[in-house]
N, C-alpha and C positions, 0 to 999 in steps of 0.2 A: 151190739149196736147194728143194726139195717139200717136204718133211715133217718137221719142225724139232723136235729136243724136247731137252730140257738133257742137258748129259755124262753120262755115269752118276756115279754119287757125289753128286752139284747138285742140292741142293733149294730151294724159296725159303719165307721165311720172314716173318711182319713182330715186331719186336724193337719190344716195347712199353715197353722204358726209353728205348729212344733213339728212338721211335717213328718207324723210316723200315725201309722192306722192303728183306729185303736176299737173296742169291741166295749157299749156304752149299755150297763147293768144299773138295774135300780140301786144296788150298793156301791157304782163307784165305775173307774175306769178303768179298762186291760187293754194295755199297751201288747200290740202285737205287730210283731217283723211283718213283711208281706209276705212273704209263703203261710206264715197263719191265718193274714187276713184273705188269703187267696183262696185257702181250703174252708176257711169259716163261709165265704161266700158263698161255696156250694152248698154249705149245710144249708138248706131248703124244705128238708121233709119231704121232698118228693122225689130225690135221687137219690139211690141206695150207697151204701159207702164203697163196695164195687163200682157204680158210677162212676162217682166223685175221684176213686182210681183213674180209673179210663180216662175220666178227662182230663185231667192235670198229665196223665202219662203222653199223652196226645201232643197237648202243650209244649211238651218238652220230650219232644221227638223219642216215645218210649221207654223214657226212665224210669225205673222200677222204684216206684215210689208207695206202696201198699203198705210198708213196717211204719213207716213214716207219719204215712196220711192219720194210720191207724192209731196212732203214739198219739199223733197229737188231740184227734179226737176224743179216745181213752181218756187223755190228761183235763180234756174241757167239761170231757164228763161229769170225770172223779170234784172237777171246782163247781159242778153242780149248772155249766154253764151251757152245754149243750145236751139233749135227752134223745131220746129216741121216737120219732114219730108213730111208728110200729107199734106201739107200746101203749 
């Protein structure tokens, strides 16, 4: 994965009756904590997942967060939910 951005149709959202962010598919709803909805937001297609490192590391005064970024990515991949722009 280079260049990460949600499926087409996937947008994310935060849902302030049930107040938890949540990422809205043509099949349904994915409730996501906000560090997913934080990383999902950079998926854009135009920031490479290095990027999407850097800036969340930035955030959060250099935390080494690359195994993480990448897990989670990987995982939205594998649900078919986020692809590869590059691709």
């Amino acid at each position: 994965m280079t260049r990460p951005r949600l499926v087409t149709g996937a947008r994310l959202r935060f849902d302030d009756v049930r107040e938890e962010h949540q990422l809205l598919v043509p099949e349904g709803v994915v409730r996501l904590n906000p560090t997913a909805a934080e990383v999902l937001g950079l998926c854009d297609g135009e920031r490479s997942l290095q990027d999407i490192v850097d800036a969340l590391a930035a955030r959060y005064d250099g935390a080494d967060l690359g195994d993480d970024v990448r897990g989670l990515v990987d995982a939205m991949a594998e649900k078919g939910l986020v692809v590869d722009a590059a691709a």
